[in-house]
N, C-alpha and C positions, 0 to 999 in steps of 0.2 A: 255668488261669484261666477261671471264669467268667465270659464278658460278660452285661450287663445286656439284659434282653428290649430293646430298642427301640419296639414298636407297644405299651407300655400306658406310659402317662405317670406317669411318677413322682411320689410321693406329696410333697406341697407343707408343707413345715413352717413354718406362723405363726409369727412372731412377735409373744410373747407381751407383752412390751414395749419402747419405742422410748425409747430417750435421747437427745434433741435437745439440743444444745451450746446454751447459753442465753447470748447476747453479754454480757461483761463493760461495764459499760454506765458511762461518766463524764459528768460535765459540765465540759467544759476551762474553762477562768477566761473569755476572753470569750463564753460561753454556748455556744457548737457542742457539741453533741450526740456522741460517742466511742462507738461500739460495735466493740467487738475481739471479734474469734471465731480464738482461737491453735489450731490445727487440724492446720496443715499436716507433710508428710514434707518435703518439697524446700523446697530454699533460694530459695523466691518468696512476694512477697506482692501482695496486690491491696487497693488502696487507692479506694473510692468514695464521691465527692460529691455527692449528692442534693439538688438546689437546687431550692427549691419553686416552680415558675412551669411551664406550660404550654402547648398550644392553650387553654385555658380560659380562662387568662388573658393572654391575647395582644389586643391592640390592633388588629391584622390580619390576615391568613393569613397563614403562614408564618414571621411574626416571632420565634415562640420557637425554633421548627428551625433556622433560619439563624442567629441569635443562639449558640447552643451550638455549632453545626458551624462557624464562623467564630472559635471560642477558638482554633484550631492553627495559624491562617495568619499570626501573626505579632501579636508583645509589642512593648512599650516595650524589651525586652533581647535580642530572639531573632526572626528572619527564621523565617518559615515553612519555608524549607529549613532551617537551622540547627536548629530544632523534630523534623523528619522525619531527621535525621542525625544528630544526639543522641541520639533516642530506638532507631533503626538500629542503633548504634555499643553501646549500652548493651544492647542486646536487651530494651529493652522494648516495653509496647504499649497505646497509645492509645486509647479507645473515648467516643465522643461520643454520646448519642441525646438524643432529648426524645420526650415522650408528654403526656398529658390534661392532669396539673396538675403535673408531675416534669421536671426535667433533670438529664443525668445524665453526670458526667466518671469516668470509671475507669481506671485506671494500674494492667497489671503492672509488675512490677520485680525483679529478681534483688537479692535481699537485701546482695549485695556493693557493688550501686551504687546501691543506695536514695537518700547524701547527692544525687547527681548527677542523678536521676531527678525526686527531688521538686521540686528547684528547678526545672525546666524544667515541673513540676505548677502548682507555686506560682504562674510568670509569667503561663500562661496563664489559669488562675482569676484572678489579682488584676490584672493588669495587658495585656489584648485591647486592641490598637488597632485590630479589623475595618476593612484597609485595601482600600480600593474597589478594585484591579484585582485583587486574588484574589479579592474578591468577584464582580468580574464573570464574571471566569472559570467561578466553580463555579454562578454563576447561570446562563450559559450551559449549560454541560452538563448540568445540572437540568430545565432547560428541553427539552433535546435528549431524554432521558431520560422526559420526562413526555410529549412527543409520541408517545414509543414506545412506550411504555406504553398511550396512547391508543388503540392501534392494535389493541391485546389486548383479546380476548372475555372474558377472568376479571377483568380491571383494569375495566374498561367494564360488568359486573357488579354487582361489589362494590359501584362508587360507588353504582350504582342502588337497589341495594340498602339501603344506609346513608345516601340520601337521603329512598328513601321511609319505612320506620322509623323513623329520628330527626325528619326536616322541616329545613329549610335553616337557618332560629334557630336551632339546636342545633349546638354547637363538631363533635360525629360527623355531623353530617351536611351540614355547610355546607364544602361542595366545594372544593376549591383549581383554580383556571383560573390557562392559562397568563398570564393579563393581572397576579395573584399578584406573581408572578416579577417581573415591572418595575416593581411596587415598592416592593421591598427595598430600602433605599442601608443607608452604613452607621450615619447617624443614626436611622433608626429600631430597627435592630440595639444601637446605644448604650440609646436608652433602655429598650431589654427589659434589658437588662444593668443598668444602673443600677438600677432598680427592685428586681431578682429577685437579682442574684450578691452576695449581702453573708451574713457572719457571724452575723445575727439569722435569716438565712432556708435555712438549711444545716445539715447533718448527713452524718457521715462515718463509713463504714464501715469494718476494718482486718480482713484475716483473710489466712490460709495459717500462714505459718511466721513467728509474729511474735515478734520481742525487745523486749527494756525500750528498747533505742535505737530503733528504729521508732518505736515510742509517743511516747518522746520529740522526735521530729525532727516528728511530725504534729502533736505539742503544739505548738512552737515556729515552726511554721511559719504553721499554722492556729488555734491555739488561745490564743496567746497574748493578742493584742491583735484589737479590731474591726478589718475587712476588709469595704471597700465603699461605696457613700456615701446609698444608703438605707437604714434600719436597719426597717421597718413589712413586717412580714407580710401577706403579698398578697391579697386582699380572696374569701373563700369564696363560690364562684359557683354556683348551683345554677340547672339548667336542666330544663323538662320537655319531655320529647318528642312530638313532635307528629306523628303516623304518618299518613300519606297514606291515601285511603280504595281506592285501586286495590288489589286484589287480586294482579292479573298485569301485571308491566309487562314491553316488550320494546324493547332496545335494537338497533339493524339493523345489522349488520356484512357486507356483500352479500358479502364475497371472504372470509367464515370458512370455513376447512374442516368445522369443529366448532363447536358452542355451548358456552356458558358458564352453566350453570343454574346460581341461588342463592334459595335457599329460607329465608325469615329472619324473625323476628319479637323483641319485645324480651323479654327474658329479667329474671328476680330480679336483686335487687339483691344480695351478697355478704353481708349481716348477714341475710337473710330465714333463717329457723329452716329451710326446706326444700331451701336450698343445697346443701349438702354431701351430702347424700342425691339430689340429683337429678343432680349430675356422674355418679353411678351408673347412673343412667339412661341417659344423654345418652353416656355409655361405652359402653352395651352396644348403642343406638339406633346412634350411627356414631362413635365416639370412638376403636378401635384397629382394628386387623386383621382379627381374628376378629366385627367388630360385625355386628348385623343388616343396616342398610346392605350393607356389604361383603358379605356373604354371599349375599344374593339380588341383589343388583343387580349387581354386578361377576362373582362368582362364578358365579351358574347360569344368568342371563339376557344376562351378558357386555354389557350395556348403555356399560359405562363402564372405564376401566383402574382407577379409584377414587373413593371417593365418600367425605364426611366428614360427621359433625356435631361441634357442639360449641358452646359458649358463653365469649363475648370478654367478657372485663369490664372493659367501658367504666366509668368514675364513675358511681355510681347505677345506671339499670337499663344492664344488658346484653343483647348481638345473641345470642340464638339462632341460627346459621345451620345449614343442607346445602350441601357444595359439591360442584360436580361438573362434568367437563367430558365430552361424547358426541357421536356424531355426529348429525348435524342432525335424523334420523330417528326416535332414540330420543327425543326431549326429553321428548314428550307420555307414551310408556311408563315412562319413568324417571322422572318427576314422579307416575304414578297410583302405581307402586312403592314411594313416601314414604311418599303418604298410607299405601298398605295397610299397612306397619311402623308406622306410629304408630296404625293402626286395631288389630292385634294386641299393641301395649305396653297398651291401651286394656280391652283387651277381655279380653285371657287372662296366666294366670299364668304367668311364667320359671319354666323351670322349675330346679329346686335347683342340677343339674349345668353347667346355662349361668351363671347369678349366678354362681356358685363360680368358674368361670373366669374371668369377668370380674371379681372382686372380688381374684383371685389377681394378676392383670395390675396391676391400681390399686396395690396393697399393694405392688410389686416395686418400681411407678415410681415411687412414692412414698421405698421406702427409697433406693433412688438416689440423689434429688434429695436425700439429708442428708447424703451418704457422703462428699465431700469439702468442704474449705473453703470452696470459693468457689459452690460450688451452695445449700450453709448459707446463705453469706451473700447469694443471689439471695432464698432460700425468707424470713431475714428480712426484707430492705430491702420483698419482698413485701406482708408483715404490716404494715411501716410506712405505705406510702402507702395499702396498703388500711384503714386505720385495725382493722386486725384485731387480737381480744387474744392474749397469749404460749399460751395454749392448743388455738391453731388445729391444731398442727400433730395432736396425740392427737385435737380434737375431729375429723379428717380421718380419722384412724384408723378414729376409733368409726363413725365413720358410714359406711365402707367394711364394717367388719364387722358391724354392728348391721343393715343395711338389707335388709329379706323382701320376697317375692315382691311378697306384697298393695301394702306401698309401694309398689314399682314400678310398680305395676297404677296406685293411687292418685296417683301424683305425673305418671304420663304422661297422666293424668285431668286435673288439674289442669295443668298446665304445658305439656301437648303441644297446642295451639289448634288445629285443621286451619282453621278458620272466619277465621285472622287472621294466617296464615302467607304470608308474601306471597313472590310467585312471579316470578321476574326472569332472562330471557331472553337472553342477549345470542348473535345470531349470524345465517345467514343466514333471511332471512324464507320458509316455507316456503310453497306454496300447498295 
């Protein structure tokens, strides 16, 4: 037997084209929105509800977080333990978040106990009593959790970071203090709910391994009649950011052993024509392993254990950042080191064999993210809140493969600021 040389990398075969399962798409009779994506090998399916309300549109901090995270601790039918032991007992599994203008309930479930899963679905969507001692409880340890957190040079960063960038008016950058926390009761938590959890305001995803009975039981559960007692779509809020003129800000954590450098600026908005051609960029700049960042910084000059870039897409524009954590000595060499990578994206052309790699990487992580059901249906729920059309995913494609040197050259021209990238410190204050 011939083994395979090992030291010459094996030749990378394209694919040439991509078949993306395109969600069978209904409109159930009282208006909810039905996308099935039948996908799956294993007898599971994953069931998500996409309620449209937010930090965006929240009344005060915290209100839409705690509103969503507050569905599991107890119904008009079901104790919070009884919630946590039913879905135990049935092996499913429960996932609560909320983000900019999105909340988000999602239920696995093993296809055998779908009837018994859903209805413990059902109670908490339609019928939360947010009853004040869980509440106080989780506020409590939230609370406990966000002092700790306080206490961190990457957490005491970031905020810095995304206060100066956005401005305090702006939902990203208007800070959560622990004074927040106190108060939350659970009538403020009602009326996020009231407002935002209803049938006119909702959209639900179905994918893995789905049958005509699934379909059915989401129809009749969800689908059939209105659910809720606001029925009016919640009000599109558009905010402009308002970036501080500091350049360098330093936040002092006297007992850090290491700092917390974040290097950030606002980034495109996700419909700009130069998006998807500049994740290209912003990939080979610090976006995997092998990226520039990582390779002089971590690598030869051993500044840092790792360093990133990348862009967050917030609603509207998005945070360019660099992150990175070193010890207190490099800050000032591992900050010149940025600029110099953004001065060489700037100034000289990739060359063909570096692009190719990194466009090999994009293309791999890319097919991934389609390969199973439920990453499908992440990549579309995606497309929805980002108001993106059905073609994103090919036009991701083209633009992984379509994108030369020169662009790169051109788009780190354009998009790479050094003059408005603002530079935020968090650690001990050095003399």
């Amino acid at each position: 037997m011939i083994l395979p040389d090992r030291t010459v990398q094996p030749k990378v075969r394209d694919v040439e084209q991509l078949a993306v399962q395109v969600p069978l798409r209904v409109v159930m009779p009282n208006g909810v929105p039905l996308n099935v994506l039948d996908s799956g090998e294993n007898e599971v399916v994953r069931i998500d509800l996409l309620i449209e309300g937010g930090r965006w549109q929240q009344s005060q901090p915290l209100q839409a977080l705690f509103t969503n995270r507050m569905l599991r601790e107890g119904t008009q039918r079901l104790s919070a333990s009884e919630i946590a032991e039913r879905l135990d007992y049935y092996g499913a599994w429960l996932e609560l978040s909320s983000a900019s203008e999105y909340a988000y309930v999602t239920l696995y479930s093993l296809n055998k106990y779908l009837p018994q899963t859903l209805d413990i679905l059902e109670s908490i969507v339609k019928e939360p009593v947010f009853p004040e001692k869980e509440l106080d409880v989780i506020i409590k340890n939230n609370i406990q959790q966000f002092l700790v957190n306080s206490s961190k040079v990457d957490f005491l960063a970031h905020r810095a970071l995304v206060k100066a960038v956005y401005g305090e008016q702006h939902p990203t950058g208007r800070l959560v203090e622990e004074k927040d926390y106190h108060r939350i009761t659970p009538e403020v938590l009602r009326e996020f709910y009231n407002r935002h959890y209803h049938s006119a305001n909702c959209s639900i995803y179905l994918s893995g391994k789905v049958n005509d009975d699934c379909i059915r039981r989401i129809e009749s559960l969800f689908g059939s009649e209105p659910f809720g007692r606001d029925f009016r779509k919640p009000e599109k809020k558009d905010y402009s950011p308002l970036s501080s003129d500091e350049k360098r800000i330093f936040v002092e954590r006297a007992d850090a052993l290491q700092s917390a450098v974040r290097m950030g600026m606002l980034s495109m908005e996700r419909s700009h024509p130069d998006y998807l051609k500049a994740r290209v960029l912003v990939t080979l700049f610090g976006g995997y392993f092998g990226s520039r960042l990582m390779s002089n910084i971590r690598e030869e000059k051993g500044y840092t254990y790792g360093i990133s870039a990348g862009m967050m897409p917030y609603p509207g524009k998005g945070l360019l950042v660099v992150n990175a954590e070193t010890a207190n000595e490099f800050v000032e060499p591992l900050i010149g080191e940025v600029y110099h990578e953004i001065d060489r994206l700037q100034n000289e052309l990739v060359s063909n064999e570096e692009l190719t790699m990194v466009k090999n990487y994009m293309l791999g992580d890319t097919y991934r993210s389609y390969e199973s059901a439920f990453s499908l249906a992440d990549s579309w729920i995606f497309v929805q809140v980002s108001k993106l059309q059905d073609t994103y995913f090919t036009d991701v494609l083209d633009a992984i493969r379509e994108v030369t040197p020169e662009e790169i050259r051109n788009l780190a021209g354009k998009h790479l600021c050094k003059e408005i990238l603002k530079e935020v410190i968090s650690g001990k204050k050095m003399s």
